[in-house]
N, C-alpha and C positions, 0 to 999 in steps of 0.2 A: 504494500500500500504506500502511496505514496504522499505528501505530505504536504503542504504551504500554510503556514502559520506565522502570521503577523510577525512580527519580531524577531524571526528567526531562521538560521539557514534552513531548505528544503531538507527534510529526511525521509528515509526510508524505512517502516515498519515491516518484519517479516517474524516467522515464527519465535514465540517469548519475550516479544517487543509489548510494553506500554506507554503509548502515547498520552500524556497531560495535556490539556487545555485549557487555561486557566479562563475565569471567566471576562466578560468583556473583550475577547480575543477573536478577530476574523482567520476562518481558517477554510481551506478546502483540502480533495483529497480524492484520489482516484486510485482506480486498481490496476495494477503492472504485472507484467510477466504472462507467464500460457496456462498456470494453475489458478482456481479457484480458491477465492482466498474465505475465511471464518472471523469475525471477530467480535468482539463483546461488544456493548457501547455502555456507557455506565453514565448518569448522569445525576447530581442531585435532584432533590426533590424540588419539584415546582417551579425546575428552571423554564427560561423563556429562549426561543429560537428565531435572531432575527436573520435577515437576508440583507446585502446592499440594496438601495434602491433601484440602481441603474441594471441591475439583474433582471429575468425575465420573474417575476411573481410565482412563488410557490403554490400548488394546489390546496384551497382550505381543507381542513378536516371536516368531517361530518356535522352537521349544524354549527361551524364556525366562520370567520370571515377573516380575511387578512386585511390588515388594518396598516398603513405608514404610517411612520413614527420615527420622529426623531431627538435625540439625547447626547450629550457629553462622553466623549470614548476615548476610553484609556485604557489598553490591555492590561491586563494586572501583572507583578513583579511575581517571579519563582524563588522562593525561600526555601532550603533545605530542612527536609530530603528532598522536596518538588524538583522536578525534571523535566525537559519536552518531552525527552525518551529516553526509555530507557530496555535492555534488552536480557531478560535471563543467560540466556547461552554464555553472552559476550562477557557475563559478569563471574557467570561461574567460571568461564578461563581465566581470569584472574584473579578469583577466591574472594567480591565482591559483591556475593549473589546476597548476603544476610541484609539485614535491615529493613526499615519502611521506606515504599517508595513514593508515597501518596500521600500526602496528612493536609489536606485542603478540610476548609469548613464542608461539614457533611459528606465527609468523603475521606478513606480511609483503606492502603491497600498494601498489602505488606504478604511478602512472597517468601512461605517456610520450605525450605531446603534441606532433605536429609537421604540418609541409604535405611534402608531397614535393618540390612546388615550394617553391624560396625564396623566387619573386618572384610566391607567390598571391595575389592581390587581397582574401583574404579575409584574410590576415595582419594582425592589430594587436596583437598583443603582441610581435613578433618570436619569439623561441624556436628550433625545431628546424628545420633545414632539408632539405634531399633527403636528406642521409648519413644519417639515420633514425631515429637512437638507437643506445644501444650493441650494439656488434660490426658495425653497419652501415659498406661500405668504400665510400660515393660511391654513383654513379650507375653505376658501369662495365657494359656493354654485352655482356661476352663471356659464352658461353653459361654457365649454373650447371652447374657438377660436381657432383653429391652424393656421392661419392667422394672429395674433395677436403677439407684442412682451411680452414676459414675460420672469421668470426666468432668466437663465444668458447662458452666452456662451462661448465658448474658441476662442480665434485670431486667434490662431497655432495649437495646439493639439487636435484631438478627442481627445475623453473621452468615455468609457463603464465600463460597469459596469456587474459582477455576481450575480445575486440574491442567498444569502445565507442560509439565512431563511425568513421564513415569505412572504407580500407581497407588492410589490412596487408598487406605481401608478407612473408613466411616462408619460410624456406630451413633443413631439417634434415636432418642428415649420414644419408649412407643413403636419406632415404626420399622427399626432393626441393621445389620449390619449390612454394608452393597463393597465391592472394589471400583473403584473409579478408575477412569484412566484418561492420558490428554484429552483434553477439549472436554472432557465431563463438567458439571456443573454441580455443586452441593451445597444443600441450605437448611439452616437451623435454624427454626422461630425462636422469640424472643422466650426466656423463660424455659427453655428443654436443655436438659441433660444432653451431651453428643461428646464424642471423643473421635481424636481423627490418628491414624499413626501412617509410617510411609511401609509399602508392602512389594513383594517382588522384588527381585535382584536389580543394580542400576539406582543414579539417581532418578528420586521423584520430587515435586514441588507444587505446591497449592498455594493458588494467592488469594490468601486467607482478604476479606472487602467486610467495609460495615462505614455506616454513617456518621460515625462516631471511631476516636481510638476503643476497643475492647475492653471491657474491663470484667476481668472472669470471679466467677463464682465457685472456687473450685470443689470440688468434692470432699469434704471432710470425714467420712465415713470412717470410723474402728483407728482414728489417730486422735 
């Protein structure tokens, strides 16, 4: 995909790229190459979508009408961690995949990186190991309850997550354990138990999203 955004050189997005677009920013964006391309779009809540004037007029939505209008434009400044782009692969070759890469108001996106195994071959940054990330309890063996409390949970904010590579195992209260794999989608309502660990040989990575930074509830059980 490719990119033009106000303020900034053209870039190109390809697999385990996240593009930011802060708000107040003119931007466009077209598709490149012979493959078919996938991508999320994530946007806060109750954002608004304009067009330049001198453009041809977008199609209204159903019982809506497009309206001109005009206002004061200033794309807004990127504070760290905020990013144009930013790209999994690129970072995990040089041992920079950890951290949050999103902490805009209402918006929040932060990409956990591990091997299931600890002793994978393919490990050289060190990092996460079988316990998976957080609310992950080990590797233990005994059957999953969905019934049962575990892992952690949010008060306020779902949580989802994109599977980016690799494969995630997921366990949510009530509704039970799935494997995920790239391009998968997983979502935790607000208030549920859920545990996520990374599964299958190889790295895996989930970009754990919420409206908010996280703030876990964790399981305190028999401690």
């Amino acid at each position: 995909m490719h990119f033009i955004i106000e303020g900034q050189q053209p870039l190109v997005a390809s697999r385990g790229s996240i593009v930011n677009i802060l708000k107040s920013t003119v931007f466009s964006y077209e598709m490149g190459g012979t493959q078919n391309a996938l991508w999320v779009e994530v946007n806060p809540n109750n954002y608004k979508t304009v067009y330049p004037s001198d453009d041809p007029p977008p199609p209204a939505a159903p019982g809506a009408e497009v309206v001109k209008v005009a206002f004061n434009h200033t794309p807004a400044s990127y504070t760290p961690p905020n990013q144009v782009h930013w790209n999994l692969f690129e970072a995990a070759a040089k041992c920079e995949q950890a951290g949050a890469k999103v902490n805009e108001d209402h918006l929040f996106a932060n990409p956990l990186y591990g091997f299931a195994d600890p002793n994978d071959p393919l490990i050289t940054c060190g990092g996460r190991g079988a316990a998976g990330g957080r609310g992950a309890r080990g590797t233990a063996t005994a059957a999953f309850n969905p019934n049962s409390i575990f892992g952690h949970m949010h008060a306020g904010p779902a949580e989802w997550w994109i599977v980016q590579v690799g494969h995630i195992k997921a366990q949510f209260e009530n509704t039970g354990e799935f494997i995920a794999e790239e391009g998968d989608v997983l979502y935790a309502a607000p208030m549920t138990w859920h545990q996520m660990g990374f599964a299958e040989p190889g790295p895996s990575c989930r970009l754990a999203m919420g409206g908010y930074q996280l703030i876990n509830m964790n399981n305190t059980a028999g401690r």
